[in-house]
OpenMM code with the backbone's topology and positions (N, CA, C; nanometers):
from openmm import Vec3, app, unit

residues = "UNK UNK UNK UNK UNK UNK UNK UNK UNK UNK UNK UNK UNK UNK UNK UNK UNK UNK UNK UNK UNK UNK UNK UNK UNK UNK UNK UNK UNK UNK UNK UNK UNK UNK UNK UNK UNK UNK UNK UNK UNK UNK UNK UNK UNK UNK UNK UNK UNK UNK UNK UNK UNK UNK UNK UNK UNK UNK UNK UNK UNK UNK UNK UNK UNK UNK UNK UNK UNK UNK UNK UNK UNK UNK UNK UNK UNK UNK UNK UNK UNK UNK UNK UNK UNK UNK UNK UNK UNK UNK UNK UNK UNK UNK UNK UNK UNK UNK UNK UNK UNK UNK UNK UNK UNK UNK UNK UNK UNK UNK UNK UNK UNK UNK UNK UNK UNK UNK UNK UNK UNK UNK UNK UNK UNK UNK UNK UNK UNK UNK UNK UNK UNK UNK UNK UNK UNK UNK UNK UNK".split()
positions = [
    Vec3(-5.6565, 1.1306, 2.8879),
    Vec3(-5.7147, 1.2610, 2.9147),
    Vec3(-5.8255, 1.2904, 2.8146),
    Vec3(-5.9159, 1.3515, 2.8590),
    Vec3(-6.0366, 1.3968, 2.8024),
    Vec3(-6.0440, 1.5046, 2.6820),
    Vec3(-6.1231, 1.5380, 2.5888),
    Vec3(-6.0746, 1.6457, 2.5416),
    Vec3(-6.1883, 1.7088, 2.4436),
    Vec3(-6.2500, 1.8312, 2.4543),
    Vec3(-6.3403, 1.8760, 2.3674),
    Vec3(-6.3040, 1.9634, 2.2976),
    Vec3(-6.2864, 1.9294, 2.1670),
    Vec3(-6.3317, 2.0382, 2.0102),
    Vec3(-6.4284, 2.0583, 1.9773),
    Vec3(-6.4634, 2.2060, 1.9467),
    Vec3(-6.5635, 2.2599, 1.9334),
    Vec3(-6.5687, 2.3006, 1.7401),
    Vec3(-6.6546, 2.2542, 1.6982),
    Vec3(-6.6455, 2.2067, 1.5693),
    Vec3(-6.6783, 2.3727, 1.4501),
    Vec3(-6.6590, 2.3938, 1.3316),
    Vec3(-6.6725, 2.5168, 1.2920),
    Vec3(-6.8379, 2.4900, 1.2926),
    Vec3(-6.9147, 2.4434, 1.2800),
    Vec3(-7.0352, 2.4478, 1.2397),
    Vec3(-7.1229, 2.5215, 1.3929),
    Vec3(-7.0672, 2.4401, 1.4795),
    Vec3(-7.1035, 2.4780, 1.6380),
    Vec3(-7.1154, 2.6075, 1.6754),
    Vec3(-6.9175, 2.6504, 1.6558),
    Vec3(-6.8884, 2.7865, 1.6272),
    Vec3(-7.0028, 2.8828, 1.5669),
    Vec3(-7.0464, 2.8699, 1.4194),
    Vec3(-7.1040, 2.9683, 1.3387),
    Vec3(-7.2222, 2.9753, 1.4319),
    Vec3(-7.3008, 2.8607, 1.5329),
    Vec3(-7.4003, 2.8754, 1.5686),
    Vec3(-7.4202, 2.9597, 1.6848),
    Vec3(-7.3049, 2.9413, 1.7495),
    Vec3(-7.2863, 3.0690, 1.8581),
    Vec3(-7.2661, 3.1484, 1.8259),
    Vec3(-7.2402, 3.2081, 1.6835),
    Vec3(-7.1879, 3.3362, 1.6172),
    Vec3(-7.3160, 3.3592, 1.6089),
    Vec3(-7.4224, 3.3387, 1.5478),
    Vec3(-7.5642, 3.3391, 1.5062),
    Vec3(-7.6412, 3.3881, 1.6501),
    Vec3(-7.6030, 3.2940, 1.7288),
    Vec3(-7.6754, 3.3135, 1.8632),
    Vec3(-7.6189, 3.4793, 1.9580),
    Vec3(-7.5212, 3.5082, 1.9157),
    Vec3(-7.4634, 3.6124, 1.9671),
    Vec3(-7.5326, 3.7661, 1.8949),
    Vec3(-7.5757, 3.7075, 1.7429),
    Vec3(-7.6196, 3.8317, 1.7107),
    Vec3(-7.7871, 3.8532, 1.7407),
    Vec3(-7.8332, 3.7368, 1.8133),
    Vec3(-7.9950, 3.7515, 1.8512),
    Vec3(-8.0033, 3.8117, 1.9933),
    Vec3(-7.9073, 3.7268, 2.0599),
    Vec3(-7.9312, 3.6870, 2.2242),
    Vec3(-7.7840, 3.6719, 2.2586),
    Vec3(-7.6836, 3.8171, 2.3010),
    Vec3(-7.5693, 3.7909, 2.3092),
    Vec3(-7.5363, 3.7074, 2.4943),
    Vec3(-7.5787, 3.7545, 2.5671),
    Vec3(-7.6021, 3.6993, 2.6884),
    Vec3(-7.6027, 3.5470, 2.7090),
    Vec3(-7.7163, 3.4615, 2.5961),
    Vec3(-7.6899, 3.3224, 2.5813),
    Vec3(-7.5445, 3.2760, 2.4916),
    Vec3(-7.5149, 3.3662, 2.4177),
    Vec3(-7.4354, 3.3338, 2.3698),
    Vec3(-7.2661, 3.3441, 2.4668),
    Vec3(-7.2635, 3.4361, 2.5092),
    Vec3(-7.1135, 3.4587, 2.6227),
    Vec3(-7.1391, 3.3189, 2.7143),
    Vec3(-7.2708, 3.2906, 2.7580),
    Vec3(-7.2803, 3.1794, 2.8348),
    Vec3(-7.2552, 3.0528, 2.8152),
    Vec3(-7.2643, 3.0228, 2.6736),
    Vec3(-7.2167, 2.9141, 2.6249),
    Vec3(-7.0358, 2.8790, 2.6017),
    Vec3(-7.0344, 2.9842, 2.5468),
    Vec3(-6.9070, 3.0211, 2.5258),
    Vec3(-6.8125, 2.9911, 2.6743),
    Vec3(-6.8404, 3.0308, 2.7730),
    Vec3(-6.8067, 3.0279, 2.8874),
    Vec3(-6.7882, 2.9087, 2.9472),
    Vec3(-6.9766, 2.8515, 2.9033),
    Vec3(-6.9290, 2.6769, 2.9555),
    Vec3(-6.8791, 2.6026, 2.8959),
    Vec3(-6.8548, 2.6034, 2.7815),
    Vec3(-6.7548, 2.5049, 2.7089),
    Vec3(-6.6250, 2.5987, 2.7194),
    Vec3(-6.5394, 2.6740, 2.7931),
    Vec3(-6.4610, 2.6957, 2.7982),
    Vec3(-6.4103, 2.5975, 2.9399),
    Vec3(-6.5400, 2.6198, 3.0436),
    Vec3(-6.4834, 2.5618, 3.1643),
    Vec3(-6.4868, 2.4171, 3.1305),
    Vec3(-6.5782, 2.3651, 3.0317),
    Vec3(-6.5379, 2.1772, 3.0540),
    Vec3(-6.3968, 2.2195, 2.9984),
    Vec3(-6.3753, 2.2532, 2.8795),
    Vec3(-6.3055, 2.2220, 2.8568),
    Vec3(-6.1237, 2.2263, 2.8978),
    Vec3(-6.1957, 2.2944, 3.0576),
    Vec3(-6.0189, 2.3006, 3.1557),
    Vec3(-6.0742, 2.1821, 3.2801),
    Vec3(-6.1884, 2.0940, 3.2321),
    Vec3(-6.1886, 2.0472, 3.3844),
    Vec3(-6.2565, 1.9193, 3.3195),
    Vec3(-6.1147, 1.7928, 3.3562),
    Vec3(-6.1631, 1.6709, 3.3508),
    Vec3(-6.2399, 1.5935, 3.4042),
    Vec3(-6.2940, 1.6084, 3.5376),
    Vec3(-6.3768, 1.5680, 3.5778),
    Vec3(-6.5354, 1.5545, 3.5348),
    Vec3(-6.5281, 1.6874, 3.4676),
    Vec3(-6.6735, 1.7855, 3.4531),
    Vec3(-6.6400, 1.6966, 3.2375),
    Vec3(-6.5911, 1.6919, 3.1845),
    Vec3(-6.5531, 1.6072, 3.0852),
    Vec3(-6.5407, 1.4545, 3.0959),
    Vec3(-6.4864, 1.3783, 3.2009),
    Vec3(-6.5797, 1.3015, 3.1768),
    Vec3(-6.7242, 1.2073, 3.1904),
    Vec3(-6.7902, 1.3001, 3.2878),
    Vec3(-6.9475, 1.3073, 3.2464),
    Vec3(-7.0170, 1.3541, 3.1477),
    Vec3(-6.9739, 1.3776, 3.0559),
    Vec3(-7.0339, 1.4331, 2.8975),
    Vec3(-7.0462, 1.2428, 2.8979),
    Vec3(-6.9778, 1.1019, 2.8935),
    Vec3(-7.0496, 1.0158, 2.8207),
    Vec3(-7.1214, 0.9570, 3.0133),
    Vec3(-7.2016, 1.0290, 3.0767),
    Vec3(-7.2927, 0.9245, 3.1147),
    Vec3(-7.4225, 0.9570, 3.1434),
    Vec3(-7.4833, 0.8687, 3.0300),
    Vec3(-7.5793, 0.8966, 3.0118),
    Vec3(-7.7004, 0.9053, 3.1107),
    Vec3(-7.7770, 1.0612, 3.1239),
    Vec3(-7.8498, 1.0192, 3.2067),
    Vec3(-7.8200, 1.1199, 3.2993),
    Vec3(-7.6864, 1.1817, 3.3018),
    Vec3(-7.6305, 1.2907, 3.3905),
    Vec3(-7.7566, 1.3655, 3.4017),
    Vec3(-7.7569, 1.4252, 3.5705),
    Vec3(-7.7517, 1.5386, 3.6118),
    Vec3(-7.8818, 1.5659, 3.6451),
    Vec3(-8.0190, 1.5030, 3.5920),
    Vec3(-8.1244, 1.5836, 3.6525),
    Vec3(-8.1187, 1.6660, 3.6016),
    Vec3(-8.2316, 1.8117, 3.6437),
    Vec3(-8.3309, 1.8890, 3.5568),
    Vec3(-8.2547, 2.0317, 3.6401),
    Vec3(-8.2790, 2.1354, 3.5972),
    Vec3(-8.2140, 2.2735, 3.6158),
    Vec3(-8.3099, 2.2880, 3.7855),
    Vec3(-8.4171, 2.2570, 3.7730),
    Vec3(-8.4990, 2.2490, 3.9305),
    Vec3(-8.4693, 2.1657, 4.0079),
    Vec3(-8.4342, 2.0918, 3.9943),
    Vec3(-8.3877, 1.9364, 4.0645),
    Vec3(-8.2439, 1.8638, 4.0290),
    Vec3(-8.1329, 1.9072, 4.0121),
    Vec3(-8.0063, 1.8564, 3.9822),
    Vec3(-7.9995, 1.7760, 4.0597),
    Vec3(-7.8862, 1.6488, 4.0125),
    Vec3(-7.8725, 1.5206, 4.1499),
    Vec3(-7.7463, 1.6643, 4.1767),
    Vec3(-7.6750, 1.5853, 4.2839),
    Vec3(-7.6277, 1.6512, 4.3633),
    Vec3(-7.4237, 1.6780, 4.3040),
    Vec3(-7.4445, 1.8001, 4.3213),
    Vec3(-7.3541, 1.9021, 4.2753),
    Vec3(-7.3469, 1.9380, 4.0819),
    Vec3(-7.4207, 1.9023, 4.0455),
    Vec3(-7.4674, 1.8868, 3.8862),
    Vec3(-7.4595, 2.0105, 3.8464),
    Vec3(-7.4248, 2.0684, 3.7170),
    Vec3(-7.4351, 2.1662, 3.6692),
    Vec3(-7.4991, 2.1674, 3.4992),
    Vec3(-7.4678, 2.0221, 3.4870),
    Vec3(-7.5365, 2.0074, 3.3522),
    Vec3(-7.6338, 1.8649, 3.3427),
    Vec3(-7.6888, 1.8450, 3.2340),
    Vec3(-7.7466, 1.7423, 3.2023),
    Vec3(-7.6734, 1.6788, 3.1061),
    Vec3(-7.6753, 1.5491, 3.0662),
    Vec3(-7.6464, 1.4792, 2.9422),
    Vec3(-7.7564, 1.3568, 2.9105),
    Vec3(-7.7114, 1.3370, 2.7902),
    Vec3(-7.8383, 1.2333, 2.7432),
    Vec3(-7.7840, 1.1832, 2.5697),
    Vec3(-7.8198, 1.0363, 2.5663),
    Vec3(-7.7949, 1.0186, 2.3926),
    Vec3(-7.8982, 1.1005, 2.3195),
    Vec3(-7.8694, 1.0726, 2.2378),
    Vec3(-8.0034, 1.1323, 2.1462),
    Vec3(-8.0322, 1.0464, 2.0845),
    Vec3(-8.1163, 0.9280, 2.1920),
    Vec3(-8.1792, 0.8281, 2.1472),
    Vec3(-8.2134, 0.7878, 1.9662),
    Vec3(-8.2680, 0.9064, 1.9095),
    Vec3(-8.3189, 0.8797, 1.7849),
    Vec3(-8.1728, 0.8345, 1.6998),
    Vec3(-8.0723, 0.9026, 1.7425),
    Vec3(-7.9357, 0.8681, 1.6093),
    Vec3(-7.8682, 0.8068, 1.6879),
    Vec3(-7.8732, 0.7517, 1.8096),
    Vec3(-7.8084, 0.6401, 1.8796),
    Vec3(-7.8398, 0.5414, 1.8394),
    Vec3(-7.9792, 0.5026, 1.8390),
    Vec3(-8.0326, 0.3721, 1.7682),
    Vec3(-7.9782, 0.3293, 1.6315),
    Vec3(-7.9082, 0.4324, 1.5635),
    Vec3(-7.9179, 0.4019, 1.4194),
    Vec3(-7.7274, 0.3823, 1.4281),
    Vec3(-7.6832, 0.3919, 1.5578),
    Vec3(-7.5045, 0.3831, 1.5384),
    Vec3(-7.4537, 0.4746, 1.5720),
    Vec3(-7.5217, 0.6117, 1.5818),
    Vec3(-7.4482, 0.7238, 1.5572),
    Vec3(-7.4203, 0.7351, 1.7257),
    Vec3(-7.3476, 0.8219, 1.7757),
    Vec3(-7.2778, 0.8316, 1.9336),
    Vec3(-7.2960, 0.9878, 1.9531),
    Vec3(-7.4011, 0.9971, 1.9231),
    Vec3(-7.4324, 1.1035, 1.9713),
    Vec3(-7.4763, 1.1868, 2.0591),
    Vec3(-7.4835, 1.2918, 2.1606),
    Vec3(-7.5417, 1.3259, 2.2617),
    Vec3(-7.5735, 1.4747, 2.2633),
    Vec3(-7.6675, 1.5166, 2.4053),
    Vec3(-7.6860, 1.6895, 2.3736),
    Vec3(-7.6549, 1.7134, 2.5368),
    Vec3(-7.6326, 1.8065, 2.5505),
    Vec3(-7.5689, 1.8752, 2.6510),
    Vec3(-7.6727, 1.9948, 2.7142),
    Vec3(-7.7075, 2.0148, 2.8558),
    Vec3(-7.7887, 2.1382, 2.8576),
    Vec3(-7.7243, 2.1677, 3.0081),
    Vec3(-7.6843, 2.3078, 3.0095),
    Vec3(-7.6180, 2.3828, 3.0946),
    Vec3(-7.7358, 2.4382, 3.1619),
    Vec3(-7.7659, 2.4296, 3.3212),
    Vec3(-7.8417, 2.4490, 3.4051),
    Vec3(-7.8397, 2.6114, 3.4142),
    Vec3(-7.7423, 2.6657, 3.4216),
    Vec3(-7.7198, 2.8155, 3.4799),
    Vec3(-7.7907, 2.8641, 3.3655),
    Vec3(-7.7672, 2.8301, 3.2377),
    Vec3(-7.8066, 2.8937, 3.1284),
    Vec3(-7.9762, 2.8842, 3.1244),
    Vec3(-8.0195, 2.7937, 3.1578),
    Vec3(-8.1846, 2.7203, 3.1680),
    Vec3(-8.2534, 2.8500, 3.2688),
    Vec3(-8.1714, 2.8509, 3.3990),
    Vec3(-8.2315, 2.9176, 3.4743),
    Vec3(-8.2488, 3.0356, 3.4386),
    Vec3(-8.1242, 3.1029, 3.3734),
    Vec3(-8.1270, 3.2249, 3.3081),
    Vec3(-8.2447, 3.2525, 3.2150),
    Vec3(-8.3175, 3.1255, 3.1844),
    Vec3(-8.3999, 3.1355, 3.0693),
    Vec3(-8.4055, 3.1393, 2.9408),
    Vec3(-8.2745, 3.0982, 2.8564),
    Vec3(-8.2298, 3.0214, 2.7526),
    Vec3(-8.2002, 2.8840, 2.7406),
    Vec3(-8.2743, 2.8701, 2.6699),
    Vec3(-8.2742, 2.7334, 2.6170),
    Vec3(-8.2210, 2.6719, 2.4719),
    Vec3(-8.0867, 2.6482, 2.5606),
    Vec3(-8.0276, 2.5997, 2.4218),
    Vec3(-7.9306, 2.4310, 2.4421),
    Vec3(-7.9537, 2.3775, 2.3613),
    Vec3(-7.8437, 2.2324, 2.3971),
    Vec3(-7.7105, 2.2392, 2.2861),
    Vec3(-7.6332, 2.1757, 2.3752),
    Vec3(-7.5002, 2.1164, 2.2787),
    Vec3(-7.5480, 2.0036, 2.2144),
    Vec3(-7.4969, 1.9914, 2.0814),
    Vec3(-7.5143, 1.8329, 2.0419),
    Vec3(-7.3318, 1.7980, 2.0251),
    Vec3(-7.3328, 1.7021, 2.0876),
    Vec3(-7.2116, 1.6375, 1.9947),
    Vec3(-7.1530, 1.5233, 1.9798),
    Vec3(-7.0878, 1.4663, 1.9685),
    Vec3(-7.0400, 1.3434, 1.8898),
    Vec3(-6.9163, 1.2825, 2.0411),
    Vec3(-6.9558, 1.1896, 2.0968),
    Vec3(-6.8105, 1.1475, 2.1783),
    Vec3(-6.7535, 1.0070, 2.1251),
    Vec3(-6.5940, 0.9949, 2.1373),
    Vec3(-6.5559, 0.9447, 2.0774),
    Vec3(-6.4128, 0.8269, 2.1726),
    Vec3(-6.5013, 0.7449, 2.2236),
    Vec3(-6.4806, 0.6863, 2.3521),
    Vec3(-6.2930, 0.6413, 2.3475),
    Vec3(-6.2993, 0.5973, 2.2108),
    Vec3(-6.1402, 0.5373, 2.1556),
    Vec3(-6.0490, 0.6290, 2.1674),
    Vec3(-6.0858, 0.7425, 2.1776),
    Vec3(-6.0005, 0.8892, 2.1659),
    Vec3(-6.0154, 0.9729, 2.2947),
    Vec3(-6.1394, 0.9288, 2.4003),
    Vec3(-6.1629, 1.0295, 2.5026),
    Vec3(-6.1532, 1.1481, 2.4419),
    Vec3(-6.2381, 1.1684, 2.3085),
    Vec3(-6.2916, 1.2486, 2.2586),
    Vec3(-6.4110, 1.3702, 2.2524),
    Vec3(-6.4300, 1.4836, 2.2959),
    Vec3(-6.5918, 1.5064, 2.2647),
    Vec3(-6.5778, 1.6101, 2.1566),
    Vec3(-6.6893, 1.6121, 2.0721),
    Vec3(-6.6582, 1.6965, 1.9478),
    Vec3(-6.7658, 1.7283, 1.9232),
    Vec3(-6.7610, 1.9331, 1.9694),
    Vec3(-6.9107, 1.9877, 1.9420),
    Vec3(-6.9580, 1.9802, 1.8075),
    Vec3(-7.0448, 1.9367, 1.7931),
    Vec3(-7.1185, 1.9468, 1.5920),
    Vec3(-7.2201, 2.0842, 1.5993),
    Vec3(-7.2929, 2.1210, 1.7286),
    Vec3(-7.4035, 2.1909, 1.6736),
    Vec3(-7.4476, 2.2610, 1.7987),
    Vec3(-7.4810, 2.4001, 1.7679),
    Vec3(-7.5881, 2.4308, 1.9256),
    Vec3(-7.7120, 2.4905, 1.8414),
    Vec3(-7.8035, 2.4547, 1.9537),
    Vec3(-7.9828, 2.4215, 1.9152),
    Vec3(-8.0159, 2.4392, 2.0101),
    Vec3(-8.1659, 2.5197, 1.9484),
    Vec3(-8.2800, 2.5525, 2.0406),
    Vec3(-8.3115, 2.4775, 2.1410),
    Vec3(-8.3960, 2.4558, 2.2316),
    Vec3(-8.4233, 2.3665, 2.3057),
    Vec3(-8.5640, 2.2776, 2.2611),
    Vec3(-8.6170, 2.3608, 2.1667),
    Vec3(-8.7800, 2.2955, 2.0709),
    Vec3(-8.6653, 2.1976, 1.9491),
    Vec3(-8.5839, 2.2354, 1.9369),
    Vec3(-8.5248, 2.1417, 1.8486),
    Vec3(-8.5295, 2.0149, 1.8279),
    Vec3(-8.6281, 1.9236, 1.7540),
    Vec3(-8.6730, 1.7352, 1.7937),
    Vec3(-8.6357, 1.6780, 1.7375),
    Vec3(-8.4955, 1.6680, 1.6459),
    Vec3(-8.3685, 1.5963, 1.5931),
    Vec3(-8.4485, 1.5276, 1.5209),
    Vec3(-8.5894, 1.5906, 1.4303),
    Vec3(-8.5939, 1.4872, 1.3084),
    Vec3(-8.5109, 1.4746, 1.2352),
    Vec3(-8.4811, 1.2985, 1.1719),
    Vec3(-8.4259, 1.3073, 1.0788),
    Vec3(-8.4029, 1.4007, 0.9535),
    Vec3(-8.5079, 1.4321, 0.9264),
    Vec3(-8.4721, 1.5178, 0.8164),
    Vec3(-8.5004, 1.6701, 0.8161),
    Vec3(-8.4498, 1.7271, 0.9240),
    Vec3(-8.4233, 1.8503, 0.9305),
    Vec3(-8.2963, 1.8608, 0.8965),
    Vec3(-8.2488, 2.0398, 0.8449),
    Vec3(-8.1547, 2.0603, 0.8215),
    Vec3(-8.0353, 2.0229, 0.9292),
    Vec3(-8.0745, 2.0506, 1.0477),
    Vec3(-7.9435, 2.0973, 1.0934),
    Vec3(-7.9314, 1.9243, 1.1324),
    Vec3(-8.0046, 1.8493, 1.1707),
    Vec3(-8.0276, 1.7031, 1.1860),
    Vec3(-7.8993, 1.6710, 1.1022),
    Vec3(-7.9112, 1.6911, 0.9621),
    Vec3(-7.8856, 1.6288, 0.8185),
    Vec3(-7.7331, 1.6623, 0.8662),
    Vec3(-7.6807, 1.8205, 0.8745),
    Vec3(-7.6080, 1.8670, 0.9248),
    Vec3(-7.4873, 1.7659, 1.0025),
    Vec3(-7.5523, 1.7955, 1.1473),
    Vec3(-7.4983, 1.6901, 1.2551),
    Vec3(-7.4354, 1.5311, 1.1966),
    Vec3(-7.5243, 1.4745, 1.1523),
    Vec3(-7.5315, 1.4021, 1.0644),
    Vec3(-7.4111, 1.4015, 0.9548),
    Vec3(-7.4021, 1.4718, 0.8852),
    Vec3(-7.2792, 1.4852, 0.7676),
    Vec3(-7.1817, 1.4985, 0.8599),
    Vec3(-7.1619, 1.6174, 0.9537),
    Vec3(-7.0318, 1.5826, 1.0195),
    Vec3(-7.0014, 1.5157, 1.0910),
    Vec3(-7.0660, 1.4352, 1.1773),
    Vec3(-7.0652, 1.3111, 1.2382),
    Vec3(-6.9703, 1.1747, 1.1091),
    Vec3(-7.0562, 1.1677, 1.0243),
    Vec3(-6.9960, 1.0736, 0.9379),
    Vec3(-6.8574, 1.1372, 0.8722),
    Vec3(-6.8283, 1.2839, 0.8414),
    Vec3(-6.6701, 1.3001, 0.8500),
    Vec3(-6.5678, 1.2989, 0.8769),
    Vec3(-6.6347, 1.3124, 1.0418),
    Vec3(-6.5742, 1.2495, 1.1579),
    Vec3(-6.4867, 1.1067, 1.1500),
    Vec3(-6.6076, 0.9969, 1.1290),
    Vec3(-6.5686, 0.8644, 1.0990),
    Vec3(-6.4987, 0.8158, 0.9822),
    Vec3(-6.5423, 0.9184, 0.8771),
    Vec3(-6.4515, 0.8948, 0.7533),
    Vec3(-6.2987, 0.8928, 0.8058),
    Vec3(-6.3109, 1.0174, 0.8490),
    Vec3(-6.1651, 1.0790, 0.9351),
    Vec3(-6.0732, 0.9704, 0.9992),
    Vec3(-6.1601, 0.8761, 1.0784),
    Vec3(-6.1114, 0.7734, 1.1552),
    Vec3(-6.1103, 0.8249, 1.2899),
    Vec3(-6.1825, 0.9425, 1.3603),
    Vec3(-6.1916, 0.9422, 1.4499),
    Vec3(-6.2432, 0.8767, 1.5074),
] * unit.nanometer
topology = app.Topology()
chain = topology.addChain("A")
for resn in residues:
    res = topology.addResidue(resn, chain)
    for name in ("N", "CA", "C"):
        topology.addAtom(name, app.Element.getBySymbol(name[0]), res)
């Protein structure tokens, strides 16, 4: 069985997002409530490539997924998540998080803008990054 934790760092960011733009924020909140009662919709978080664009979904899609090429290349298993309803609404925000195939794991690290370009050395990058590798310390 599938299973998503939503990480404290993630958390604080929807806390953050709630006090700008509470509307994006209930929405998020909402959709990671529904993956997280519906296995099906969990396990397409790892394939990569999910879903098509908020104008053009393949068919019955509600989200997108994708690695995040830049910290995939380097090992890391990382991916971002973008909820269509929320797009249309006109927020733009992605999940990042960490899946963890040995565990049928997904583990939110972070929510981000949609201008957000996962340089390495941005904070919240660095961020993702540290808890990602705590993760693995962990032995997840």
């Amino acid at each position: 069985m599938y299973e998503l934790i939503v990480g404290d760092d993630a958390t604080e960011d929807i806390e953050k997002i709630l006090e700008i733009n509470a509307p994006a924020a209930y929405r998020l909140g909402v959709f990671l409530q529904e993956l997280e009662c519906d296995q099906d919709l969990l396990e397409k978080l790892s394939w990569d490539q999910y879903g098509g664009k908020p104008h053009l979904p393949e068919k019955g899609a509600t989200f997108s997924v994708s690695k995040v090429y830049s910290l995939y290349r380097t090992g890391k298993n990382i991916w971002r998540l973008r909820d269509f309803e929320l797009s249309r609404e006109g927020f733009e925000y992605r999940i990042i998080y960490a899946y963890i195939p040995a565990q049928d794991l997904y583990f939110v690290l972070a929510v981000v803008e949609r201008a957000f370009d996962y340089d390495p050395k941005h904070p919240i990058t660095q961020r993702v990054l540290d808890a990602y590798n705590k993760l693995e310390a962990e032995g997840w």
